[in-house]
N, C-alpha and C positions, 0 to 999 in steps of 0.2 A: 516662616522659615521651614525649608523640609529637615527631613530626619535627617541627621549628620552622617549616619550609618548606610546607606542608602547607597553614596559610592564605592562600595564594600563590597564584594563578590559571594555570589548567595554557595556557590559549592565552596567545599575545603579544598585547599591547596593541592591536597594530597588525591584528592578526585580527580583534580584536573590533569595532572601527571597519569591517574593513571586512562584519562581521555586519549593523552598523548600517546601513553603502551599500545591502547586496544586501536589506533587508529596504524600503528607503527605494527600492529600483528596483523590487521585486514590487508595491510600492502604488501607485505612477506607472504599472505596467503596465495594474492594473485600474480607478485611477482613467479613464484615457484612453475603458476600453472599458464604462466606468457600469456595474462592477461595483461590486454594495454590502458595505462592508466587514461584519462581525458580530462579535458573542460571543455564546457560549453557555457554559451553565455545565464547570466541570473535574470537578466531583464529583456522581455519579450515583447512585439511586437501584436501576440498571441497569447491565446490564454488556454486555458484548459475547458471543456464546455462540461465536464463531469457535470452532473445533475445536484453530487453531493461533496462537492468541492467549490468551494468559494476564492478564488484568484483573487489576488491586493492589486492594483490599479494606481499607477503613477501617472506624472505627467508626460512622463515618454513613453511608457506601457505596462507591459505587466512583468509581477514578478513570479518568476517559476515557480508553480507547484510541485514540480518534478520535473527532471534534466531530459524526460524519456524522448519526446518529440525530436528536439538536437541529438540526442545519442542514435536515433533511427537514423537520419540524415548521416551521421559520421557511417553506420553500417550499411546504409546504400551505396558508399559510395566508396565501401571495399576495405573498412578497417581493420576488420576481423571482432575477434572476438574485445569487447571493451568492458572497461568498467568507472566508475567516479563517485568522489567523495565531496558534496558540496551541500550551500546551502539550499533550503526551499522556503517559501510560506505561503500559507494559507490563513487565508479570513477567518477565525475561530477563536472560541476562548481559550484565554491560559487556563488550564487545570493539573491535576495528578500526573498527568500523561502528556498533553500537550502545551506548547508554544508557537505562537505565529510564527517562531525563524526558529527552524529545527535541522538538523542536519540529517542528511540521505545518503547513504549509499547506493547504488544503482547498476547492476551488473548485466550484458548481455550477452549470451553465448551461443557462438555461432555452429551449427550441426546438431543444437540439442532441442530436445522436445522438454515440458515442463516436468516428467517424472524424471530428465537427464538431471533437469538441475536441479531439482528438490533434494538430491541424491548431492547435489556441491553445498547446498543451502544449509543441511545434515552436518556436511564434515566443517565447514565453516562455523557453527554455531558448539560442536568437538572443541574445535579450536581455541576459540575466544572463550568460551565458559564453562570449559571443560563438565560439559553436561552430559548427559547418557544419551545414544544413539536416538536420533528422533523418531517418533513413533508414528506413519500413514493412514489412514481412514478418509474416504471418499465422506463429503457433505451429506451425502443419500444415508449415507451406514449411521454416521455421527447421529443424525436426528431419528432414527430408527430404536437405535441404542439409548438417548437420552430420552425424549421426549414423545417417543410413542407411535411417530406419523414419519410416512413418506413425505417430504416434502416436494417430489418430483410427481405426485400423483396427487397429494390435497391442493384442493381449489382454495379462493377467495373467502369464499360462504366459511369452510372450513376454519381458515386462521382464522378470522372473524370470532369466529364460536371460540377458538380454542384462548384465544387473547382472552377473550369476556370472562370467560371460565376461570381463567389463573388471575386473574384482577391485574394483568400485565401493564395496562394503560390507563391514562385517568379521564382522556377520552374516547370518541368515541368511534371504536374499529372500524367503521364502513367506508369512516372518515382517510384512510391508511389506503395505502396501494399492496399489492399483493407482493410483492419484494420487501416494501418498507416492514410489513408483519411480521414476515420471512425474518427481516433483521433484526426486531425485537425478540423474538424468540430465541434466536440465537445469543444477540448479547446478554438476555438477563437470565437465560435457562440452560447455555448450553457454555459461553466463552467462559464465564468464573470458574468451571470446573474441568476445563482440560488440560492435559500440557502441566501438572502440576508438579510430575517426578521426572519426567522430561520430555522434551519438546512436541510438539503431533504438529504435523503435518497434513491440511486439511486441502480435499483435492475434489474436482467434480463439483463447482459451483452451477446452480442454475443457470442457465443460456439468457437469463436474460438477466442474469448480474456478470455478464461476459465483459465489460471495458472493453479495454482491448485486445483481448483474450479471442484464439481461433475456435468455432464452435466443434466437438467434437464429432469427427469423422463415425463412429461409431455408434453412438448416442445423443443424438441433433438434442435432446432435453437439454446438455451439459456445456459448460466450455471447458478448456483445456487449462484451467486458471486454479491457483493455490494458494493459502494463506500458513503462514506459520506462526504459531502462538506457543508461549511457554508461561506459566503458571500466572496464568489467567489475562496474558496482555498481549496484544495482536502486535507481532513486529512483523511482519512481511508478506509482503502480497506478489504471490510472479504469476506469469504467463506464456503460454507457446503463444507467439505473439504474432497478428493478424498481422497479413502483410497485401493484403485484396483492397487496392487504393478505391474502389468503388464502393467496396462495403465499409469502409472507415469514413469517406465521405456522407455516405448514408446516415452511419452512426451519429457521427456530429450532428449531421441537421434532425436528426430524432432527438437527439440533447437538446439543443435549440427549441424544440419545440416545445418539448417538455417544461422548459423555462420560462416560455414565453407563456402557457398556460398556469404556471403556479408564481405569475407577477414576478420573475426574475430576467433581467437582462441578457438579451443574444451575445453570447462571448465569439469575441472572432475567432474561424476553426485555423487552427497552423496549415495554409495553403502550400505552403512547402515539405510537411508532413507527404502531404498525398501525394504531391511530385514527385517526392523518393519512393514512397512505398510504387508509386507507377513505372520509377525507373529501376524499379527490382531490389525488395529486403530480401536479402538470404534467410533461410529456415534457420527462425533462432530463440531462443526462450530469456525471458526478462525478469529482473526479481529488484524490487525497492525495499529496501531493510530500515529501520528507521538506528541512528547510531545512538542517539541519546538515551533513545530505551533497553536498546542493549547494554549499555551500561549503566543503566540502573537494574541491571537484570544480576549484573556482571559483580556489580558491587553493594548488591542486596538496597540499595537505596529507596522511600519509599514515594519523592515527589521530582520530579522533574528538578527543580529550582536545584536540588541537591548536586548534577552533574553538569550546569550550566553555569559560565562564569559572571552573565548578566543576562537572566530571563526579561523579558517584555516589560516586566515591573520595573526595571532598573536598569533602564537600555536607555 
């Protein structure tokens, strides 16, 4: 017999209401700035080829990891500026932080570059958490300041050495790609201690942790891509967002290959994706916020399960 408790909702009632507030304050936020709300569909045809994202697999296809491919399509073909609140998941364990079916917010703004909307990402996180203005630092500065090293100038050999030396891994470094190192160091040396008094705003990713991020015009090393973290938990990722159907096409099948060399299956690339980006994206920047951890942020909570009415465990 299972646990009788089991059909019992893991947050307090009193959480879940206030789910309801902060989703009812993100809509006042965009209504204000004649952001248009959308949907798009959960179940795709298409998948994500991300390298480090794992898409769930139905018998009619896949389920969204992110609304973003649909929401480019609504802005090619002249919506303006949009934005949506829906579900996503991904192939991953539940943990502290995550669930396979987690809710996204997804905002795209059309005329702006990624420091336009870091600058909305700011007053919006004002807003909902009444926290202190978020604090900028380029990726380059960050790892300079904490840990010592240009990471736009050390090679391979280098993180290698550097991994070895802090006992960061428990195997062994060569074994790593030069990005994947990159992202060990970050998580276990640099992410638990920033954003702790308020939010930082991290900018100037490697060119070659770009997504789908435009590479910058000024400094080919970097892309135009951001992340925002507050004491100590990564909630959002944006972008001045690539809109060269040629080179996104590219991108995928470099994904692709990359999977097919580390034993992971070809995910089909969204062919309609590139169609639009071909029939013309306006110049516009993107940011995916994740909601549930903003409100565990929002209401000091320490696990997921706390702001969920039925986590994966009890779905």
């Amino acid at each position: 017999m299972s646990d009788s408790l089991q059909w019992q909702p893991t947050a307090p009632i009193d959480n879940l209401r206030a789910r309801a507030e902060l989703l009812t304050q993100v809509r006042a936020f965009f209504s204000a700035r004649n952001v248009l709300e959308v949907e798009t569909p959960v179940l795709s045809q298409h998948a994500t080829t991300d390298c480090h994202i794992q898409s769930i697999s139905t018998s009619h296809g896949f389920l969204q990891t992110s609304p973003e491919f649909a929401m480019k399509r609504l802005l090619a073909a002249g919506s303006g500026s949009i934005f949506q609140i829906c579900k996503a998941f991904r192939q991953e364990e539940s943990g502290r932080w995550h669930n396979p079916e987690f809710t996204m917010l997804e905002w795209y703004r059309v005329g702006f570059d990624h420091h336009t909307l870091m600058a909305e990402v700011d007053a919006l996180l004002q807003v909902v958490l009444a926290c202190q203005p978020c604090e900028k630092i380029s990726y380059q500065q960050l790892f300079i300041e904490r840990v010592d090293f240009d990471p736009l100038v050390a090679d391979k050999a280098f993180l290698s050495d550097y991994v070895r030396q802090k006992h960061l891994l428990a195997g062994d470094a060569d074994d790593w790609s030069f990005d994947d190192l990159l992202q060990v160091i970050f998580n276990l040396q640099i992410e638990p201690h920033i954003g702790q008094q308020a939010p930082v705003l991290v900018y100037g990713y490697p060119a070659s942790q770009s997504a789908l991020a435009r590479i910058n015009t000024e400094d080919p090393r970097v892309a135009d891509r951001f992340e925002a973290y507050y004491k100590g938990v990564e909630l959002a990722n944006g972008f001045f967002e690539l809109s060269n159907a040629d080179e996104q096409r590219q991108r995928f099948e470099s994904d692709n290959h990359w999977r097919r060399t580390h034993d992971l299956a070809d995910m089909p690339m969204d062919v309609h994706l590139i169609d639009a980006l071909a029939a013309g994206l306006p110049d516009c920047a993107g940011v995916a916020l994740g909601i549930d951890r903003l409100l565990m942020l929002k209401l000091g909570a320490t696990h997921i399960d706390q702001v969920l009415s039925f986590p994966f465990s009890r779905a």
